[in-house]
C-alpha positions in Angstrom: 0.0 0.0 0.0 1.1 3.0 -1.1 1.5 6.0 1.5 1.1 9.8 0.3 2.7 12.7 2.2 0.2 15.4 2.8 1.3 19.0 3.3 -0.9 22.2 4.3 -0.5 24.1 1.4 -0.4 27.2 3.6 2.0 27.0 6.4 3.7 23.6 4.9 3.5 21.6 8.1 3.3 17.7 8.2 0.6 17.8 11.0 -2.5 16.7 9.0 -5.7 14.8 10.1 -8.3 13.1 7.5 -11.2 15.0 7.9 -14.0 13.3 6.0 -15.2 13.7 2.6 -16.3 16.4 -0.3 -20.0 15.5 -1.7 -17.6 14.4 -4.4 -16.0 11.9 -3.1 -12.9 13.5 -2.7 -10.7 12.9 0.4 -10.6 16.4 2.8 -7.8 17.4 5.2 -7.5 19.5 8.1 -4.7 20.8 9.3 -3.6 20.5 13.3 -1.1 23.6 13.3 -2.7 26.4 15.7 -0.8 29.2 14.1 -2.1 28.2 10.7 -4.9 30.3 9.1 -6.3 28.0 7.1 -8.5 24.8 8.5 -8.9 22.1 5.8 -8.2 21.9 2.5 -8.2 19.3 -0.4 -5.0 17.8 -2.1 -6.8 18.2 -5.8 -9.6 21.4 -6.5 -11.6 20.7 -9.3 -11.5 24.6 -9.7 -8.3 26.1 -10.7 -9.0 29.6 -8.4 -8.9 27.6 -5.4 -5.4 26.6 -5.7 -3.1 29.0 -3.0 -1.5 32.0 -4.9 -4.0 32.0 -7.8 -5.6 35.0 -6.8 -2.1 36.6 -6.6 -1.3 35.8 -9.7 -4.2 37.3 -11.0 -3.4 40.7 -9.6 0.5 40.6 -10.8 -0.5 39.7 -14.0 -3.2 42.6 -14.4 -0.6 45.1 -13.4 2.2 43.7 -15.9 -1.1 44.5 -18.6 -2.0 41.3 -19.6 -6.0 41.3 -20.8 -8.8 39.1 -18.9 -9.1 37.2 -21.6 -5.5 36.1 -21.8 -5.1 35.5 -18.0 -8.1 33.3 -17.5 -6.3 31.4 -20.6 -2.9 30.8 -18.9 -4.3 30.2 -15.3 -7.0 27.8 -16.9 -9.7 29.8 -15.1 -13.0 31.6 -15.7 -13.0 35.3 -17.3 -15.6 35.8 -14.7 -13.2 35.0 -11.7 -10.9 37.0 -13.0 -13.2 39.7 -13.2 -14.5 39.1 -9.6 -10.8 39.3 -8.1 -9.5 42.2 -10.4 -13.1 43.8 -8.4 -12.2 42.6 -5.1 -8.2 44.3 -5.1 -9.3 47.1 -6.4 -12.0 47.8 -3.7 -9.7 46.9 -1.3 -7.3 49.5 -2.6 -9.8 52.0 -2.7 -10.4 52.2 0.7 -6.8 51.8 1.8 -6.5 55.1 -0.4 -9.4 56.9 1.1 -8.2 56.2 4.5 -4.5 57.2 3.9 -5.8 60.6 2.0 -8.1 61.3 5.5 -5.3 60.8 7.7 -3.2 63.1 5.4 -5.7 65.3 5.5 -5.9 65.3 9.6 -2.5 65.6 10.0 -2.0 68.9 7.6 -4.7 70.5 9.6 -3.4 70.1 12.6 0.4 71.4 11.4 -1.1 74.5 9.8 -2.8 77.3 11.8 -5.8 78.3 9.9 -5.9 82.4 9.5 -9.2 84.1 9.8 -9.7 86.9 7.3 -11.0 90.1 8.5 
């Protein structure tokens, strides 16, 4: 009988436990490290966006200017989940902006003394 070694696919560590089965059949693990963020996981995703770093390679790619179109073709994903994550970053980004630009904002009023004209 052949024995397969299982790593999680986020923090690398060998402590694994089965941990039932998908609807499909497939075999699910969960991973016994406390300091790791993720709980279980499956060894093969039928969807490609699952797969850890997929959704960063989504985002590098967009900013090295490739199109939708040509990044759901090399990841072997959906043009819609492309879409969705190009969506999510740039939300994301958006409010990180807003709230750097307020504290900016707070911070030149208090340096500068506002004068009152007569």
């Amino acid at each position: 009988m052949a024995t397969i070694a299982v790593k999680c696919p986020t923090c690398e560590s060998d402590k694994i436990a089965k941990y039932g089965q998908t609807s499909d059949g497939k075999q699910r693990y969960r991973c016994e490290n406390n300091s790791c963020s993720r709980n279980t996981f499956i060894l093969n995703y039928q969807q490609q966006a699952r797969i850890a770093g997929i959704k960063a390679m989504i985002i590098d790619m967009t900013l090295n200017g490739s199109g939708i179109r040509d990044i759901a073709r090399v990841l072997k994903i959906s043009t819609t989940t492309v879409i969705k994550e190009i969506k999510k970053s740039l939300s994301i980004a958006a409010g990180q902006s807003k709230r750097i630009r307020a504290s900016a904002i707070q911070n030149k009023r208090s340096t500068f003394r506002v004068r009152k004209s007569r």
